[in-house]
C-alpha positions in Angstrom: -18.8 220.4 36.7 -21.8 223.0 36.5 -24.1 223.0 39.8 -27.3 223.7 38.7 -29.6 224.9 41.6 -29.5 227.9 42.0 -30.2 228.6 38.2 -33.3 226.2 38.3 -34.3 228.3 41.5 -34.0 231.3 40.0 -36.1 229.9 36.6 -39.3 227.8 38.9 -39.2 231.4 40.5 -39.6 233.6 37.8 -41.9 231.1 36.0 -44.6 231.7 38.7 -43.5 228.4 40.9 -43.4 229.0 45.0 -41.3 227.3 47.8 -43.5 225.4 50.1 -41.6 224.1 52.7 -38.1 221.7 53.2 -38.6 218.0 52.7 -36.2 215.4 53.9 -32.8 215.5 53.9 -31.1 218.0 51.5 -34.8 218.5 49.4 -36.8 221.2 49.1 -40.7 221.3 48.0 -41.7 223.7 45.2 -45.1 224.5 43.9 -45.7 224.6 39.9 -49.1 226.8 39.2 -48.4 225.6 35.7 -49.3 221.8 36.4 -50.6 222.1 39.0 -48.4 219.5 40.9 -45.8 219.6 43.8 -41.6 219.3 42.4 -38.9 217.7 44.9 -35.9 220.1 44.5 -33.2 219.0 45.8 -30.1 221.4 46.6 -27.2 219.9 45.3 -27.9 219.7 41.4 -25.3 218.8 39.3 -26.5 217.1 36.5 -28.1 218.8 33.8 -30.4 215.7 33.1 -31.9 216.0 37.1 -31.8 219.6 36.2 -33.8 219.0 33.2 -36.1 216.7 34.6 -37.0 219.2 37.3 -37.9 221.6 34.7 -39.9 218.9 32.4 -42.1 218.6 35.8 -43.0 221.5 36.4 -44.1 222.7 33.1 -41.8 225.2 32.1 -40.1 224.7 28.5 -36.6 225.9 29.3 -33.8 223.1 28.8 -30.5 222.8 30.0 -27.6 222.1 27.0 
C-alpha cells in the first residue's frame, strides 16, 4: 500500500501552498493561495481518494491514479 503524504507535501508545496501550524492529533494545517481556504493534512495518507480529496481542496489539478 502507497503512503501518500509526503508526495501531496511536496505537490501543496510547490503549487504555492504554506504550512501554518499542527492541528489536533496527527493533522497538520496548510494554506492554499489558490482558493483561498485553509486544508487539514493529515500525516498518515494512504488512500489515494483522501489524497485526492486534499488536492481537489486546495485547487490544484493534479490527481492521484
Amino acid at each position: 500500500m502507497s503512503e501518500y503524504e509526503k508526495m501531496v507535501r511536496d505537490i501543496l508545496s510547490l503549487n504555492g501552498c504554506v504550512f501554518v501550524r499542527r492541528g489536533k492529533g496527527d493533522h497538520d494545517i496548510w494554506y492554499s493561495p489558490l482558493t483561498k481556504r485553509h486544508i487539514t493534512v493529515d500525516s498518515k495518507i494512504k488512500s489515494r481518494h483522501t489524497a485526492n480529496a486534499i488536492m481537489k481542496q486546495s485547487g490544484i489539478a493534479h490527481r492521484f491514479r
